[in-house]
C-alpha positions in Angstrom: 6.0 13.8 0.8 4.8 11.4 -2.0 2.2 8.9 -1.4 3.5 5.2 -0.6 3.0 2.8 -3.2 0.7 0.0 -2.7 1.9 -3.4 -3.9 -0.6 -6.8 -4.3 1.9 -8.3 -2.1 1.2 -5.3 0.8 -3.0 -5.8 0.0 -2.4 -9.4 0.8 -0.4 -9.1 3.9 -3.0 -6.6 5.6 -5.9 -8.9 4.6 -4.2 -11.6 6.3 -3.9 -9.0 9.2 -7.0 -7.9 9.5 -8.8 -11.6 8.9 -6.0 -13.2 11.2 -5.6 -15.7 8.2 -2.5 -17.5 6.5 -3.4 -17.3 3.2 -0.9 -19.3 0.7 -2.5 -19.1 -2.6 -4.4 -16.9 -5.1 -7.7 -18.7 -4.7 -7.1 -18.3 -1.3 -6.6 -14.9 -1.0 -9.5 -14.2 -3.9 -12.2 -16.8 -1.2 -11.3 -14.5 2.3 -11.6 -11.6 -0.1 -15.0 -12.4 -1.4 -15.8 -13.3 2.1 -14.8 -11.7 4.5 -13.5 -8.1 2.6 -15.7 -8.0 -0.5 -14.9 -4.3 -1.1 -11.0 -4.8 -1.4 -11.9 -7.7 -4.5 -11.8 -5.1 -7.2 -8.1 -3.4 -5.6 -6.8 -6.8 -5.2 -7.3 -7.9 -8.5 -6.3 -4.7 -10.2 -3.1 -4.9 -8.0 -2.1 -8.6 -9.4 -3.3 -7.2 -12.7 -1.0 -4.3 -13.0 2.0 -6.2 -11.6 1.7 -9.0 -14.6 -0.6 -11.5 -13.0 -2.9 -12.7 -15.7 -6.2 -13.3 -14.7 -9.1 -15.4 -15.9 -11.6 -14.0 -18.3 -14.2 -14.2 -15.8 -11.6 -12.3 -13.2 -10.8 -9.7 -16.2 -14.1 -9.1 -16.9 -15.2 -8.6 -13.1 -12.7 -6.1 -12.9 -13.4 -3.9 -16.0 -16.8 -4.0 -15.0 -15.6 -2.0 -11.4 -13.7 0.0 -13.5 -16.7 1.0 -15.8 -18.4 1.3 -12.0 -15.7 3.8 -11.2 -16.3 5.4 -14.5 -19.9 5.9 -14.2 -19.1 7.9 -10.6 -16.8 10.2 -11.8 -18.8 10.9 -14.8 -21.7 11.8 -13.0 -19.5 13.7 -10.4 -17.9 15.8 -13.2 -21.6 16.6 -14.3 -23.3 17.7 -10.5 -24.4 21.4 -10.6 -23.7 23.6 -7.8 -21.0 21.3 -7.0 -21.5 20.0 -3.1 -18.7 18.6 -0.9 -17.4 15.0 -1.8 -16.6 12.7 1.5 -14.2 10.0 1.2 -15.2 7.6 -2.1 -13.9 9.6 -5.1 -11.7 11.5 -3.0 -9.7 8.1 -1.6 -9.8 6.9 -5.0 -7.8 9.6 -6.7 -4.7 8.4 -4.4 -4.6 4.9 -5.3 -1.5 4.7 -7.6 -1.0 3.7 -11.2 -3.9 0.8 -12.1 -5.0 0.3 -8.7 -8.7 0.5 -8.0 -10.8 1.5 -4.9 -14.4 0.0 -5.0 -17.4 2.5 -4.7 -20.8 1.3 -3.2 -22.0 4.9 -3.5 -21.4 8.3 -4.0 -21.2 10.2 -0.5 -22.1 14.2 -0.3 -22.3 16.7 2.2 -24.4 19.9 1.4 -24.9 21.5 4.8 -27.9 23.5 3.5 -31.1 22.0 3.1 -32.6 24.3 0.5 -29.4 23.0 -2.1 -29.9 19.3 -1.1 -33.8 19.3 -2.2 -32.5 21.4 -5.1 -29.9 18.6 -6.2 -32.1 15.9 -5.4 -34.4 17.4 -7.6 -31.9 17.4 -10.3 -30.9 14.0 -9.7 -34.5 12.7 -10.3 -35.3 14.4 -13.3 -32.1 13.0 -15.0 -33.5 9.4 -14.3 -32.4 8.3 -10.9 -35.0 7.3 -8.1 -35.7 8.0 -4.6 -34.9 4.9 -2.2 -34.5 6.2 1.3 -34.3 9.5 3.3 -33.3 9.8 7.3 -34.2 12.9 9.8 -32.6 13.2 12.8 -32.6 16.8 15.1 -29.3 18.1 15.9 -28.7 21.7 17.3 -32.4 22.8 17.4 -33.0 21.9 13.4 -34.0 18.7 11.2 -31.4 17.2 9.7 -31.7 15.3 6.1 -30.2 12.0 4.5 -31.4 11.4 1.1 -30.3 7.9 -0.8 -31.2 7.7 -4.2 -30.4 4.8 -6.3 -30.0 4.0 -10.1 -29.7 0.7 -12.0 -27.1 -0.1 -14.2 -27.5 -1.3 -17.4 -26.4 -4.9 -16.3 -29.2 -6.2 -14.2 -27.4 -8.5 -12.6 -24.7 -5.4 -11.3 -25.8 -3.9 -7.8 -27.5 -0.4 -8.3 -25.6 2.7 -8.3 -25.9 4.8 -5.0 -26.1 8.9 -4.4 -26.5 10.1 -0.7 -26.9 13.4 0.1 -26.8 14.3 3.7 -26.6 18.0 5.6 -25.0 16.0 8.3 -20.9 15.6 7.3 -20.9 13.1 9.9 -22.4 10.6 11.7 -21.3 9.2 14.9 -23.0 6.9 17.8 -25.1 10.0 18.5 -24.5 10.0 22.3 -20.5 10.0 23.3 -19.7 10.9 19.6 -22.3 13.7 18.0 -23.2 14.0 14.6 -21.3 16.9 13.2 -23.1 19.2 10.3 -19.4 20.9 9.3 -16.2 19.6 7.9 -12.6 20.8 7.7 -11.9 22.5 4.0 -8.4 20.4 4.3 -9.1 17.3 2.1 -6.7 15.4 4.3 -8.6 16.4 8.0 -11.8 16.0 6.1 -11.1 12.2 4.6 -9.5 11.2 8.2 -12.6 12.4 10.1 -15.0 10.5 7.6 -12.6 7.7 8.0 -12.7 7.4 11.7 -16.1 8.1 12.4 -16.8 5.4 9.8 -15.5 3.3 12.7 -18.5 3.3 14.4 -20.5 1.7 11.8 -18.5 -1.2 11.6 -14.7 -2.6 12.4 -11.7 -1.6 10.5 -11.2 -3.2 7.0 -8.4 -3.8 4.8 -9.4 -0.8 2.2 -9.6 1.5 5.4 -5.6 0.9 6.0 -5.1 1.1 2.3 -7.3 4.6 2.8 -5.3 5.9 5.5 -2.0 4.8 4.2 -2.5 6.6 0.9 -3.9 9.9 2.6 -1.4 10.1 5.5 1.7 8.3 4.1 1.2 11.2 1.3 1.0 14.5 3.9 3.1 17.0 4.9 4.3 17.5 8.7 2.1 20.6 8.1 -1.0 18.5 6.9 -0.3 15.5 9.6 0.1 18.9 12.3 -3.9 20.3 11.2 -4.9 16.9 12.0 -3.8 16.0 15.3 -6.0 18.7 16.2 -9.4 18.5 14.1 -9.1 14.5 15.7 -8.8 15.9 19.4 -11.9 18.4 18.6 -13.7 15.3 17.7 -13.0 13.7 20.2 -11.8 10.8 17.7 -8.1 9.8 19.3 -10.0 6.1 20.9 -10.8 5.8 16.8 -7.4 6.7 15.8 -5.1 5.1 18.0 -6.7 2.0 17.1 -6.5 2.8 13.5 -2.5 3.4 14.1 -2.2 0.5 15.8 -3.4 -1.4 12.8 -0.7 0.8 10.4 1.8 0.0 12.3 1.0 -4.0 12.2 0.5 -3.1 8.6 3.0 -3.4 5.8 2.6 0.4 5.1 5.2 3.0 6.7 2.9 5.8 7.8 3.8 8.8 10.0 1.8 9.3 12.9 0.0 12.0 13.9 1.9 14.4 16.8 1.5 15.0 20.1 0.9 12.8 23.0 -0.9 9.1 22.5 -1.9 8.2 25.6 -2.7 11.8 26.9 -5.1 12.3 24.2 -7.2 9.2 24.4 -7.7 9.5 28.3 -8.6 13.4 27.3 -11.0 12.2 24.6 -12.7 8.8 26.2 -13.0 11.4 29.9 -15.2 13.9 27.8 -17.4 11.3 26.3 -18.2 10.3 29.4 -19.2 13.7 30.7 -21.2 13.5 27.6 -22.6 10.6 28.8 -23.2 11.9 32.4 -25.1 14.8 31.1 -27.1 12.4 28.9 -28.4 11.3 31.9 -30.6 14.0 33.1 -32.6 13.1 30.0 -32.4 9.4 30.6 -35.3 8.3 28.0 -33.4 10.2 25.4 -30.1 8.4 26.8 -32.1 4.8 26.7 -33.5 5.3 23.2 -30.8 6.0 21.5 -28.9 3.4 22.9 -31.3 0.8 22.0 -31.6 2.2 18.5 -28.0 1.8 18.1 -27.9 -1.9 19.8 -31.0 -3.3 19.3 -33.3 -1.6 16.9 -36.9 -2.6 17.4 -37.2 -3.5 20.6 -40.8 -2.9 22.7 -39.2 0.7 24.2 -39.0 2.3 20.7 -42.2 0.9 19.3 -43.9 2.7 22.4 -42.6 5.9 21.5 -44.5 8.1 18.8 -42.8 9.3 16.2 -42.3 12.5 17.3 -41.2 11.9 20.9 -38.2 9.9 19.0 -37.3 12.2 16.7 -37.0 14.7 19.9 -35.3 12.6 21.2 -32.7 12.3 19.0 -33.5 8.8 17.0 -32.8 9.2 13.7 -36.2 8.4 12.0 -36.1 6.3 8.3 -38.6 8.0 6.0 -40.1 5.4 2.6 -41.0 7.3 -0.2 -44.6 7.4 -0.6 -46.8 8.6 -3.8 -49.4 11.3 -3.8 -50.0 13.7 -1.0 -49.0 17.3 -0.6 -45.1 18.6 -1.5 -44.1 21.8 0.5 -41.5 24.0 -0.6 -39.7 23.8 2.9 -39.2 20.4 5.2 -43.1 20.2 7.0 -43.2 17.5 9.2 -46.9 16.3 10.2 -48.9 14.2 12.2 -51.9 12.6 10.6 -53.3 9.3 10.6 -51.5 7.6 13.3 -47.7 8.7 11.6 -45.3 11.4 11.0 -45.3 13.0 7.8 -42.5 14.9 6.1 -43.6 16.9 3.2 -40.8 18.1 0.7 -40.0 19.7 -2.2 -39.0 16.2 -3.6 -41.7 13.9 -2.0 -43.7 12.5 0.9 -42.3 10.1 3.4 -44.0 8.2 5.9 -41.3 8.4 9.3 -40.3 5.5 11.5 -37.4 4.7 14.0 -37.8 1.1 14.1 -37.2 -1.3 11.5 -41.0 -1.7 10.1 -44.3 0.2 9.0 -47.3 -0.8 9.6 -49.3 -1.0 6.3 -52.6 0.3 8.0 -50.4 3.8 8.3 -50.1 4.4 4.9 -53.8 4.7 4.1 -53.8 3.7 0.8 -50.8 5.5 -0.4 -47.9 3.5 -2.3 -44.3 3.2 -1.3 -42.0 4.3 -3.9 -38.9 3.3 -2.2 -37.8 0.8 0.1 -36.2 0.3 3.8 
C-alpha cells in the first residue's frame, strides 16, 4: 500500500480539528500554529512551500533553518557507533512525502543495555555535546536510565539540539500503563506503540495524525494484522481508539486496525484496573506515584527519602554534578542527606520532586540543569 499524500490543505483542516478553530487565512493558520501547535510550523510551511505558496523571507528562512535542524539529526544519526534503536523522530520523518518536513525537538534512542548507553554517552561527550539531565526509575527488580544530553547550535538564538538515551523503550503513567524496557523489531508496531504511549504525556496533536496517517495509511493488511496485537499486549486500545477517532474526523483515509473496537477497550481499561487493584496492597507506592504524575511536589513526596521513592517506583531526576567518584557500573549511594548515582559518565545528585536543596550538594557544582 503506498503512503497517502499529505497536502497543506489536509495540515490545515486537522489543525482546525484538533484546535476546534475556523481558520480563514494564512496568517491565521500560521498564529494557531505558533500557538497552539508550534511543532507542526515547520510541516506547514514546507507544505505551502512545495505546493507554490511563496513565502516571506523571514518565513523562508525559518524554514531552511528546520531543514538544516533536520540535517544536523540525520548527520549525527548516520555517524552513532554501535548503532542503538531509533524511536519515532527520524523514523516518522522518512515518511513525510516530497518537501514536507517533520520538526525534531530531539533525538529519541532506546538501548536496552546499560553498559552500551554509558558507552554511547561517553562517546557523545567527547565529540562536544553536554550532559543536561538523567532519570532512574526501578522496573522489574533493576535501575532503569534516561540520559538527555544537549548541544547548542551555532545560532544562539536556535533552541539546543537534544539526544536521549533511555534503557526504557517506553514510558507510560507507571501504574495502569508500565514502562516497557522492549520494543517490537517491526518499525510500524514499534512507531505506533511510541506514538500511543506518547498519549500520556500530553493530548493528541496535529503532527501525531499526520504521524499515524503516514505510518498506517502506508501498511500492509499484514503490518496493520502484527499491530492489532502488540496494542492489545499493551494494553493501549483506550489510546488507540481515541487516536482512530481522530483519523477518521481527519481528512486522511487510514485503515484501521482489525478485530473488535469495543471488545478490546473494555479488555484493555478491565486489566488496568486489576492493575490498579493490586497496586493497592502497596498503597504508598500507589499514592506516590500518583501524586508524582498529578501533582509533583506536594508535602507526601518531599517526606519520602530518596530511596523509599525510587522503591517505590518514582522516577527520580538526577543534575549533573562535578567532582566526586565515577564507578564503572551504576552505584547508587546515600551520603550527606541525598542519593548518589555514580557512573561511568558522571555524578548526579537524585530527587523526585521538582527542587534540590543547595545545602545537599556540599559544595559540589551542577553541571546540568532540571
Amino acid at each position: 500500500m503506498n503512503a497517502p499524500v499529505v497536502s497543506a490543505e489536509q495540515v490545515v483542516a486537522t489543525l482546525e480539528l484538533i484546535t476546534g478553530q475556523e481558520l480563514e487565512t494564512p496568517g491565521e493558520v500560521l498564529y494557531a500554529a505558533r500557538r497552539e501547535q508550534p511543532s507542526l510550523v515547520a510541516t506547514l510551511l514546507s507544505a505551502w512551500e512545495s505546493e507554490g505558496r511563496r513565502l516571506s523571507p523571514a518565513l523562508a528562512h525559518e524554514l531552511e533553518q528546520q531543514r538544516g535542524r533536520m540535517a544536523f539529526y540525520r548527520d549525527q544519526w548516520a555517524r552513532l557507533p554501535d548503532r542503538p534503536v531509533s524511536l519515532k523522530g527520524l523514523e516518522f520523518a522518512d515518511r513525510y512525502p516530497g518537501g514536507l518536513l517533520r520538526y525534531m525537538n530531539d533525538l529519541d534512542l532506546w538501548i536496552p543495555d546499560r553498559d552500551r548507553l554509558w558507552a554511547l554517552t561517553g562517546w557523545l561527550l567527547a565529540e562536544g555535546w553536554s550532559m543536561h539531565t538523567a532519570s532512574f526509575v526501578r522496573l522489574g527488580g533493576a535501575t532503569q536510565v534516561i540520559v538527555s544530553l544537549r548541544r547548542l547550535p551555532d545560532d544562539p538564538y536556535a533552541l539546543p539540539y537534544g539526544i536521549e538515551l533511555s534503557t526504557l523503550a517506553y514510558i507510560g503513567d507507571g501504574i495502569a500503563a508500565p514502562h516497557r524496557t522492549e520494543a517490537p523489531a517491526d518499525p510500524v508496531v514499534k512507531n505506533l506503540l511510541a506514538l500511543l504511549y506518547e498519549r500520556f504525556e500530553q493530548p493528541y496533536r496535529v503532527r501525531d495524525l499526520i504521524d499515524a496517517a503516514l505510518l498506517l495509511g502506508g501498511a500492509d493488511e499484514a503490518t496493520l494484522a502484527r499491530c492489532a496485537p502488540a496494542v492489545g499486549a499493551a494494553e493501549l486500545w483506550p489510546e488507540y481508539a481515541e487516536l482512530a477517532r481522530l483519523l477518521r474526523q481527519s481528512p486522511f483515509a487510514v485503515p484501521d486496525l482489525p478485530g473488535e473496537r469495543r471488545a478490546q477497550v473494555r479488555q484493555s481499561r478491565s486489566r488496568r484496573r486489576a492493575r490498579v487493584l493490586r497496586a493497592l496492597r502497596r498503597p504508598l507506592r500507589l499514592a506516590a506515584t500518583t501524586l508524582q504524575l498529578r501533582r509533583p511536589g506536594t508535602a507526601i513526596l518531599e517526606r519520602l527519602s530518596p530511596r523509599a521513592a525510587l522503591e517505590a517506583g518514582l522516577i527520580l531526576f538526577a543534575l549533573p554534578v562535578e567532582g566526586g567518584e565515577r564507578a564503572d557500573v551504576l552505584t547508587l549511594r546515600e551520603y550527606g542527606g541525598a542519593m548518589w548515582a555514580h557512573t561511568p559518565v558522571g555524578r548526579f545528585i537524585l530527587v523526585h520532586g521538582t527542587e534540590v536543596d543547595e545545602d545537599l550538594l556540599a559544595g559540589a557544582e551542577p553541571v546540568g540543569a532540571l
